[in-house]
C-alpha positions as CSV (number, residue, x, y, z in Angstrom):
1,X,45.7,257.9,101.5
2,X,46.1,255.0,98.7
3,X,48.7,252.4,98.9
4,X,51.3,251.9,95.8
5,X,53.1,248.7,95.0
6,X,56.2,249.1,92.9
7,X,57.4,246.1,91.6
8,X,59.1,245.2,88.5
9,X,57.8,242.7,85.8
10,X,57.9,241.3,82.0
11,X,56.0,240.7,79.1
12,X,54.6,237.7,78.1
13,X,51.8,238.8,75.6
14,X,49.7,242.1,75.6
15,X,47.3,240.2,78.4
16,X,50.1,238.9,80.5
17,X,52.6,240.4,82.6
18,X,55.2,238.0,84.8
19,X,56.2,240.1,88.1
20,X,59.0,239.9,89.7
21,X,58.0,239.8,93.2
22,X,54.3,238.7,95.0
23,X,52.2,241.7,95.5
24,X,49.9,241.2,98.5
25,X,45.9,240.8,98.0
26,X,43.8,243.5,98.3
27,X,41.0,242.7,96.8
28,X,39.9,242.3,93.5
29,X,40.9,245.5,91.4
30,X,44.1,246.9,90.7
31,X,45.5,249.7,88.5
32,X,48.3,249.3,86.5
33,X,50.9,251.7,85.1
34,X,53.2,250.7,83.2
35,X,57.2,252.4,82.8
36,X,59.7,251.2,80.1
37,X,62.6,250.8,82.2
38,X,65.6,252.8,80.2
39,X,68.9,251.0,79.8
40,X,72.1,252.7,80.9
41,X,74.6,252.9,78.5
42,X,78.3,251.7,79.8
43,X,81.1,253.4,78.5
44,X,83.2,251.1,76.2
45,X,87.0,250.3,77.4
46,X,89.4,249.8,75.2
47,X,91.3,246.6,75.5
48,X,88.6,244.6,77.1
49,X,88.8,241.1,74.4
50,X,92.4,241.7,74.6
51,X,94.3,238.3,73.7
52,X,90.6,236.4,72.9
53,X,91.1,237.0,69.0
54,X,93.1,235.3,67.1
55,X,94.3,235.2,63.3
56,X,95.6,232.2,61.8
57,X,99.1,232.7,59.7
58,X,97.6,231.8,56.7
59,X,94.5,234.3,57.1
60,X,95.7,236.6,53.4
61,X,96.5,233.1,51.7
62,X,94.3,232.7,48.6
63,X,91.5,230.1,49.3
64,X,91.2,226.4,47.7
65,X,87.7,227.0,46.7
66,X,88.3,230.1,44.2
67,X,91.8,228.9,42.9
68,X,89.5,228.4,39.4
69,X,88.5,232.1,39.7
70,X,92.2,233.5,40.5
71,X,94.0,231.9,37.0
Protein backbone atom coordinates (compact mmCIF):
# COMPACT_ATOMS: atom_id res chain seq x y z
CA UNK A 1 0.00 0.00 0.00
CA UNK A 2 1.45 3.65 -0.90
CA UNK A 3 1.51 6.40 1.54
CA UNK A 4 -0.24 9.99 0.67
CA UNK A 5 0.69 13.24 2.10
CA UNK A 6 -1.98 15.94 1.95
CA UNK A 7 -0.77 19.10 2.64
CA UNK A 8 -1.65 22.48 1.42
CA UNK A 9 0.75 24.96 -0.35
CA UNK A 10 1.30 28.13 -2.77
CA UNK A 11 2.77 29.33 -5.79
CA UNK A 12 5.78 31.02 -6.07
CA UNK A 13 6.68 30.54 -9.83
CA UNK A 14 5.76 27.43 -12.10
CA UNK A 15 9.13 25.59 -10.42
CA UNK A 16 8.30 26.51 -6.92
CA UNK A 17 5.70 25.58 -4.61
CA UNK A 18 5.83 26.99 -0.68
CA UNK A 19 3.97 24.23 1.58
CA UNK A 20 2.33 24.80 4.35
CA UNK A 21 3.45 22.09 6.58
CA UNK A 22 7.01 19.79 6.59
CA UNK A 23 6.34 16.61 4.73
CA UNK A 24 8.62 13.87 6.15
CA UNK A 25 11.64 12.37 3.84
CA UNK A 26 11.17 9.48 2.01
CA UNK A 27 13.52 9.47 -0.26
CA UNK A 28 14.27 11.18 -3.17
CA UNK A 29 11.14 11.09 -5.58
CA UNK A 30 7.80 12.32 -5.01
CA UNK A 31 4.62 12.71 -7.10
CA UNK A 32 2.71 15.67 -7.06
CA UNK A 33 -0.89 16.52 -7.80
CA UNK A 34 -1.97 19.42 -7.77
CA UNK A 35 -6.03 20.74 -6.67
CA UNK A 36 -7.18 24.41 -7.05
CA UNK A 37 -8.68 24.85 -3.80
CA UNK A 38 -12.38 26.44 -4.66
CA UNK A 39 -13.46 29.44 -2.63
CA UNK A 40 -16.77 29.35 -0.79
CA UNK A 41 -18.90 32.09 -1.43
CA UNK A 42 -20.49 33.95 1.84
CA UNK A 43 -23.76 35.16 1.61
CA UNK A 44 -23.81 39.04 1.75
CA UNK A 45 -25.82 40.68 4.91
CA UNK A 46 -27.32 43.64 4.59
CA UNK A 47 -26.36 46.30 6.97
CA UNK A 48 -22.91 45.02 7.64
CA UNK A 49 -20.83 48.91 6.95
CA UNK A 50 -23.70 50.24 8.67
CA UNK A 51 -22.75 53.81 10.25
CA UNK A 52 -18.87 53.54 8.50
CA UNK A 53 -20.05 55.84 5.43
CA UNK A 54 -20.38 59.09 5.56
CA UNK A 55 -21.49 62.15 3.25
CA UNK A 56 -20.48 65.55 3.94
CA UNK A 57 -23.48 68.36 3.88
CA UNK A 58 -22.08 69.98 1.11
CA UNK A 59 -21.65 66.58 -1.09
CA UNK A 60 -24.49 68.14 -4.23
CA UNK A 61 -22.76 71.64 -3.83
CA UNK A 62 -21.26 72.70 -7.21
CA UNK A 63 -17.34 72.39 -7.08
CA UNK A 64 -14.72 75.44 -7.03
CA UNK A 65 -12.79 73.90 -9.86
CA UNK A 66 -15.68 73.91 -12.59
CA UNK A 67 -17.45 77.26 -11.45
CA UNK A 68 -15.83 78.53 -15.12
CA UNK A 69 -17.69 75.60 -16.79
CA UNK A 70 -21.19 76.21 -14.82
CA UNK A 71 -21.62 80.21 -16.03
Amino acid sequence: MENAIITRGRFESSRRIFLDEDIPYQGDLYEIIIKPIKKKKTARKAGTLKGMIHIKDNFDEPLDDFKEYME
